[in-house]
C-alpha positions as CSV (number, residue, x, y, z in Angstrom):
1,X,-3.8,-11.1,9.3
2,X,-1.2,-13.3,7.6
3,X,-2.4,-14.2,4.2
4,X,-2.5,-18.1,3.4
5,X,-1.1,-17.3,0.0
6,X,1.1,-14.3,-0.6
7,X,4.4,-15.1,1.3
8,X,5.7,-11.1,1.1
9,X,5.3,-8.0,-2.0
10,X,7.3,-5.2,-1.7
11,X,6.8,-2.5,-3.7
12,X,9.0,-0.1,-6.0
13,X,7.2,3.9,-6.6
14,X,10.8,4.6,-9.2
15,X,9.5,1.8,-11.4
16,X,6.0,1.1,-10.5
17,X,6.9,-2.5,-9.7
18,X,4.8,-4.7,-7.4
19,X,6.9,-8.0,-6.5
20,X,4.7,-10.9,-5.1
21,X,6.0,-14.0,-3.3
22,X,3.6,-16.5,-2.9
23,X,3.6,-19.3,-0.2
24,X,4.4,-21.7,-3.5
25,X,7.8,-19.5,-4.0
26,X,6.9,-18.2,-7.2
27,X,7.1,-15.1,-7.3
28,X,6.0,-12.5,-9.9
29,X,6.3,-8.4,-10.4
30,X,3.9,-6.8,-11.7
31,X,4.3,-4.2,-13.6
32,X,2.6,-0.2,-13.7
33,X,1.0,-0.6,-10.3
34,X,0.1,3.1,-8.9
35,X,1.5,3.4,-5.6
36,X,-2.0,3.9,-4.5
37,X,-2.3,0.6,-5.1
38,X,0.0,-0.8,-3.5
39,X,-0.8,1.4,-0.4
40,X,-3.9,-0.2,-0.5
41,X,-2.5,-3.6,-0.3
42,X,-0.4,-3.0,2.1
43,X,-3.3,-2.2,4.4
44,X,-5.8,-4.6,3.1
45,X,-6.8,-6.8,5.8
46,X,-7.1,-10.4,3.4
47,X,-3.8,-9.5,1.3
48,X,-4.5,-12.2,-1.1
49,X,-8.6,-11.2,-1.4
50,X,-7.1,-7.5,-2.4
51,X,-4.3,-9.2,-4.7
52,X,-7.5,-11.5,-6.3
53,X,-9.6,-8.3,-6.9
54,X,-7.3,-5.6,-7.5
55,X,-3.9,-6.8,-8.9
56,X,-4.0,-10.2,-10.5
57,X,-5.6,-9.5,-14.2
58,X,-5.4,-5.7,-14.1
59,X,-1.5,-5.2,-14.6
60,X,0.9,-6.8,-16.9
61,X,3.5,-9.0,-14.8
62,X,6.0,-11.2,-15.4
63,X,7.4,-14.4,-13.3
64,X,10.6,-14.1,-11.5
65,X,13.2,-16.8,-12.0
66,X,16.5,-17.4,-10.7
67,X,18.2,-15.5,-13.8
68,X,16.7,-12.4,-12.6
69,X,18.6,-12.7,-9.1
70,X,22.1,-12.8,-10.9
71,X,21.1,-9.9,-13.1
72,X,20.1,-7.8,-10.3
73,X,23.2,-8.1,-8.5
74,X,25.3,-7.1,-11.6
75,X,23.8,-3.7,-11.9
């Protein structure tokens, strides 16, 4: 089921890095997520209910801005 508030997350095991996109287009990556984790996620049928409970104010995370795209293509 599409969630009604998470747009798309993807998820990075090298860094332990969850990167969430909500339907507002901020987006946010949060940061020492277990790949477990994100598994679970993934196949959570309410992505946002799973986010709510399991993500959101249990990991450090940081918002995403614009800067970030430009650094990321310099590396």
């Amino acid at each position: 089921m599409p969630s009604t508030v998470i747009r798309r997350f993807d998820y990075s095991p090298e860094r332990r890095e969850l990167m969430v996109e909500f339907v507002t287009g901020r987006r946010y990556v949060y940061l020492d997520v277990p790949e477990e984790e994100a598994r679970a996620m993934r196949g959570a049928f309410a992505k946002g209910r799973y986010f709510n409970a399991h993500i959101r104010d249990h990991y450090r995370f940081r918002e995403l801005t614009g800067e970030d795209e430009v650094s990321a293509t310099r590396r």
